[in-house]
N, C-alpha and C positions, 0 to 999 in steps of 0.2 A: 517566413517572409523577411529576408534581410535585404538591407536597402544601405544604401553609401551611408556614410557618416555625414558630409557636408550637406547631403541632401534632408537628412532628418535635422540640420541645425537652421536650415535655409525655412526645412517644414514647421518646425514646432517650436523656433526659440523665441520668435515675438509673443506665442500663446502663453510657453513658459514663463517670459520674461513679464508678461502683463498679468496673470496669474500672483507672479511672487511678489508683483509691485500691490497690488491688491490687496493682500495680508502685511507686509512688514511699510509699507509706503516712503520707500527708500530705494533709490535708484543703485547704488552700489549694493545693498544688500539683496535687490532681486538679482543683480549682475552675476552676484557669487550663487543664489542659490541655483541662479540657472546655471552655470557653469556646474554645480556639482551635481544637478540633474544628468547632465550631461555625462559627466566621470561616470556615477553610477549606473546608466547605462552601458559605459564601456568594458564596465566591472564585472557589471552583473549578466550582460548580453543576451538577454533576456528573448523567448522566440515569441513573437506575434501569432495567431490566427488570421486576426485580417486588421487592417487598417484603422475599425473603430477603434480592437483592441489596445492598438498600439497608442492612438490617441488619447484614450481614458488610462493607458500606464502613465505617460508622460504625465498628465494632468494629474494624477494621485499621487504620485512622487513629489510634486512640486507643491502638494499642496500638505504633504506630509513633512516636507525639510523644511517649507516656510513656518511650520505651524513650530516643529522642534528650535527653529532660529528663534521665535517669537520666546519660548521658555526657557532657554539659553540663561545659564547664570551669566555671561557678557551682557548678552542684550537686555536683562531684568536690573543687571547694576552699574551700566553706563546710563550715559545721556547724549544721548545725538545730536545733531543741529538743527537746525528749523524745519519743520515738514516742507518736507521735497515733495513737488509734482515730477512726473516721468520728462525725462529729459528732452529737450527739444531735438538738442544737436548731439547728443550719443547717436546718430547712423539711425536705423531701423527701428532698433530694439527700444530705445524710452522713448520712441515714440507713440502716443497712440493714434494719431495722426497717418499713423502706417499702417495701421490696421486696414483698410480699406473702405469706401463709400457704402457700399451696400453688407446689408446684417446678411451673416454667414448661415440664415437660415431665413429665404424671402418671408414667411408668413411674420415673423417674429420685428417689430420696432426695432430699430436699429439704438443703442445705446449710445454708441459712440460715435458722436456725431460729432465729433471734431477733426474732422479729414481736413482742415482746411480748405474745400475744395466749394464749402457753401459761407451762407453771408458770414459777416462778423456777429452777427445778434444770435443765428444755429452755430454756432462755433462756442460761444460763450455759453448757451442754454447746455447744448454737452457734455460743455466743462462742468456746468452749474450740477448735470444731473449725475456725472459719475461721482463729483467730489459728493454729494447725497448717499449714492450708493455703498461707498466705502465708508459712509458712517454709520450701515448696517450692523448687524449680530453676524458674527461669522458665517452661519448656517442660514440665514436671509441671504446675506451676500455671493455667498458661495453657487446656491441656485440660480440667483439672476443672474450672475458672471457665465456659468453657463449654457443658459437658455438662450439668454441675448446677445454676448457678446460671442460665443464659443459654437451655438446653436445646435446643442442637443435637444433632445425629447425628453419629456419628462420620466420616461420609462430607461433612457441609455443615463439618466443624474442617477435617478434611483440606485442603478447599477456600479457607476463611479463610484458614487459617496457611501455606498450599502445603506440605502435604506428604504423603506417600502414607499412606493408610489404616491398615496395618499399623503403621506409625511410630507413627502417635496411637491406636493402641491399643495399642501398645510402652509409650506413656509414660503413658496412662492406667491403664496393671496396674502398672504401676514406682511412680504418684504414689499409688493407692490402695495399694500393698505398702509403702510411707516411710509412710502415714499409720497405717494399723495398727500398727508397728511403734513410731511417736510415740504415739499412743493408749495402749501396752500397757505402756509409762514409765514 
């Protein structure tokens, strides 16, 4: 299953790009890992089965070089500047606003409810509830980033992140039991 290159950048670089914003919470450094997402697929050209396939490679790549950026003797012995939220006016991509109005999986609450496109008070609750989420345990965060915002099954995480079923709904009641508990602050 090979598919144009612009079209796989057009398909998967805002999921990349909000993915990598998620683990490093830096707008130029999700910019770079998705771009070397990117290389590495041109590297490695890797063949799909079908289309989930190719969506949980992307998704595990990026969550493989964020995690390596994250351990980075650079990034362990510098010091960045002020925590950046995802860019407004980068185009597309630090937006999360671009994401679209409705959750990519109808059963599933929509997380990201800053589409602009509702009041100022759900635009702020949005804001309110992602900047909660990424104060997650990586592996809390990581399943609700895909449940909700990416809108897999709990059986297609298990299979991204290798791990048995039970576990990622271990850590999906543990990340929504932390998040209520932030909520209720």
């Amino acid at each position: 299953m090979e598919r144009d290159f612009e079209e796989l950048v057009k398909t998967y670089g805002k999921t990349i790009y909000r993915c990598a914003w998620s683990y490093c919470r830096s707008n130029a450094d999700a910019e770079d890992i998705t771009q070397q997402v990117f290389l590495y697929y041109l590297q490695k050209k890797p063949v799909f089965h079908d289309e989930q396939h190719e969506r949980a490679w992307f998704l595990r790549v990026t969550m493989n070089l964020s995690k390596n950026h994250l351990n980075s003797w650079w990034n362990r012995h510098t010091e960045g500047f002020a925590e950046e939220k995802p860019d407004e006016n980068s185009g597309d991509r630090g937006k999360r606003a671009s994401v679209g109005n409705a959750s990519p999986n109808p059963g599933h609450k929509d997380l990201n409810r800053s589409s602009g496109t509702g009041s100022p008070e759900e635009v702020a609750e949005g804001m309110e509830l992602w900047e909660l989420v990424c104060k997650l345990p990586e592996n809390y965060r990581n399943v609700i980033f895909l449940y909700y915002m990416e809108g897999y099954s709990v059986k297609e995480i298990s299979r991204i992140l290798g791990q048995k079923g039970a576990t990622v709904r271990t850590w999906m009641a543990r990340a929504r039991h932390m998040l209520k508990k932030m909520l209720e602050e």
